[in-house]
C-alpha positions as CSV (number, residue, x, y, z in Angstrom):
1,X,-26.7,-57.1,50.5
2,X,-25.4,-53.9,49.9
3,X,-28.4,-52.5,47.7
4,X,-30.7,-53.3,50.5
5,X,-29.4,-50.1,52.8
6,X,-29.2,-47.8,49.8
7,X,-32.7,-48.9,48.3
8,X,-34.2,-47.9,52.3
9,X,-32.2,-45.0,52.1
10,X,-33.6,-44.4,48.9
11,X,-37.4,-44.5,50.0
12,X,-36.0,-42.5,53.2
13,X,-35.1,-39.7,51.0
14,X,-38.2,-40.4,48.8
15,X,-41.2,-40.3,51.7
16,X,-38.9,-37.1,53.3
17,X,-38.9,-35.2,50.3
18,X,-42.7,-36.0,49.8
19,X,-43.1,-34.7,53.2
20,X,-41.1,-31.7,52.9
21,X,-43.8,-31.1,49.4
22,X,-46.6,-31.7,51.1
23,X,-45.5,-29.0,54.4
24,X,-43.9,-26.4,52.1
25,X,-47.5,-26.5,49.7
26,X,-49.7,-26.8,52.8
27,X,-47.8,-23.4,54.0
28,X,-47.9,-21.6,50.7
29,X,-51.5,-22.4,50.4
30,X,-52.1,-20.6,54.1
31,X,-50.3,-17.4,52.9
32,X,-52.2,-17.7,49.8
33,X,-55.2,-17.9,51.4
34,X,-54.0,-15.4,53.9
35,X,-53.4,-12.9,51.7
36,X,-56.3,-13.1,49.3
37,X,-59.2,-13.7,51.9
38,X,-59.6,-10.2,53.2
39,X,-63.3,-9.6,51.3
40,X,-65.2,-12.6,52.9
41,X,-65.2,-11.1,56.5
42,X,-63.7,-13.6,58.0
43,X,-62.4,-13.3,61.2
44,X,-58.3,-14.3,61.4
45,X,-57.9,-13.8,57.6
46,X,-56.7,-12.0,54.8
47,X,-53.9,-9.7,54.8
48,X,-55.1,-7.4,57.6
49,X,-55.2,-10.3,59.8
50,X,-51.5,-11.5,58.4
51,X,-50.4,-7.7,59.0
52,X,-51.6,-7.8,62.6
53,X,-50.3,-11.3,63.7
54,X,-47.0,-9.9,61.8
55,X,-47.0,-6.8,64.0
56,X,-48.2,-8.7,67.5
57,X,-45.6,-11.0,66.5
58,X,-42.2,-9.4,65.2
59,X,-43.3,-6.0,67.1
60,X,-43.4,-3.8,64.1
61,X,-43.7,0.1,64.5
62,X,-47.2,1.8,62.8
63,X,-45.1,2.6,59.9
64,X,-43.5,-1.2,59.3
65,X,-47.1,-2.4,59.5
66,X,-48.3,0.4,56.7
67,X,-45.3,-0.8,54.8
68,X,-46.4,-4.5,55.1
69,X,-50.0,-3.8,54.2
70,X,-49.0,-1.7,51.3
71,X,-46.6,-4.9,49.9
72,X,-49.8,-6.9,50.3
73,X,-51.9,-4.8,48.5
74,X,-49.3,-4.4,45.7
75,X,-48.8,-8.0,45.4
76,X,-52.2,-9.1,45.5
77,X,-52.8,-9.6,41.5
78,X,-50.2,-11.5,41.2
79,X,-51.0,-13.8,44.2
80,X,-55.1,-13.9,42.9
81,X,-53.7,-14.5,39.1
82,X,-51.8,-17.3,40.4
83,X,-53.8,-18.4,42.7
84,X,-56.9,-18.9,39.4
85,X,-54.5,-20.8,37.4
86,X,-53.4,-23.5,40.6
87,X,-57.1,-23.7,42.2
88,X,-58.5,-25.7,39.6
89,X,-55.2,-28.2,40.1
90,X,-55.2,-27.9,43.8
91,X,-59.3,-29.1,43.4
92,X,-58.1,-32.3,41.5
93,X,-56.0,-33.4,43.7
94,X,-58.1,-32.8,46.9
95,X,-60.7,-34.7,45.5
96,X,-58.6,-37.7,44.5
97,X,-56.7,-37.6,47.9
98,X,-60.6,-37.8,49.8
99,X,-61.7,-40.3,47.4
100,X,-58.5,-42.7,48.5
101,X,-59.0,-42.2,52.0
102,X,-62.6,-42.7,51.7
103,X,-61.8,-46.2,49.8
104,X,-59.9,-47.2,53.4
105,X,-62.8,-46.7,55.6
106,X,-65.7,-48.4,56.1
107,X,-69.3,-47.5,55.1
108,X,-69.9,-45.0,58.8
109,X,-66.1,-43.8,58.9
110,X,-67.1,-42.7,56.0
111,X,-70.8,-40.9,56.5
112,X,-68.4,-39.4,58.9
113,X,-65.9,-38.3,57.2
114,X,-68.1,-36.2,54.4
115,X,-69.2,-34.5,57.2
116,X,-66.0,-33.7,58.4
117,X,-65.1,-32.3,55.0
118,X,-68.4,-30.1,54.8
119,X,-68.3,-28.5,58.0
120,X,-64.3,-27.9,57.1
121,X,-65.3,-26.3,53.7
122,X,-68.2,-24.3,55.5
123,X,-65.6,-23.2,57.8
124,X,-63.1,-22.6,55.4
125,X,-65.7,-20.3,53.7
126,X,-66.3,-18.4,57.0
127,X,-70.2,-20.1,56.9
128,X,-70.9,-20.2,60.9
129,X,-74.2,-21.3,60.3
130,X,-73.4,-24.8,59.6
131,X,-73.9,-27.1,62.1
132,X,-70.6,-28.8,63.9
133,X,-70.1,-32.3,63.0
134,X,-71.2,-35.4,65.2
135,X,-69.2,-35.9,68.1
136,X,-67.1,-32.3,67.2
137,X,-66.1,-30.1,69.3
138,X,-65.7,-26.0,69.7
């Protein structure tokens, strides 16, 4: 009887550290995203929007917010080299996560739900144009 609270403790530890993964790679893919989205005109992106929520936020002076800009700037090959050699990964597994929650929904959830996904990319991409999903709001 004695396995039983070490095997729950087990799958605790298992589903925690799972969601620990899935927080720490969903906030390293905002910074990434963050700080290589500055081109597409997007409003709240890239690292002139990261250097102005950092200033608003942690009240930095004009010359800690050059400072911050200019790490940006330095470090921005090495986030875009990175960021070429996980995309194609991070695609894979996207589309195998949408394809398993597709498979537990019925046929409308999801209609619905591939719209959800376009208008997210569309809005992801900065594409305003796009109409909002069914039933969405905004």
């Amino acid at each position: 009887m004695e396995e039983r609270p070490a095997l729950n403790r087990s799958k605790l530890s298992a589903v925690a550290l799972l969601a620990l993964v899935f927080l720490a790679g969903g906030a390293a893919g905002w910074l990434l995203r963050e700080t290589t989205d500055h081109d597409r005109g997007g409003r709240g992106r890239g690292p002139d929007a990261m250097v102005a929520y950092l200033t608003r936020e942690l009240k930095l002076s004009a010359a800690q917010s050059d400072s911050v800009r200019a790490i940006f700037a330095r470090h921005r090959p090495e986030i875009e080299a990175l960021w070429a050699q996980a995309r194609p990964r991070f695609d894979s597994i996207k589309t195998r996560v949408r394809a398993e929650i597709d498979a537990q929904l019925t046929p409308e959830q999801r209609a619905q739900h591939q719209r959800l996904v376009e208008a997210a990319e569309h809005h992801r991409r900065g594409d305003s144009t796009k109409a909002k999903p069914e039933g969405g709001r905004n």
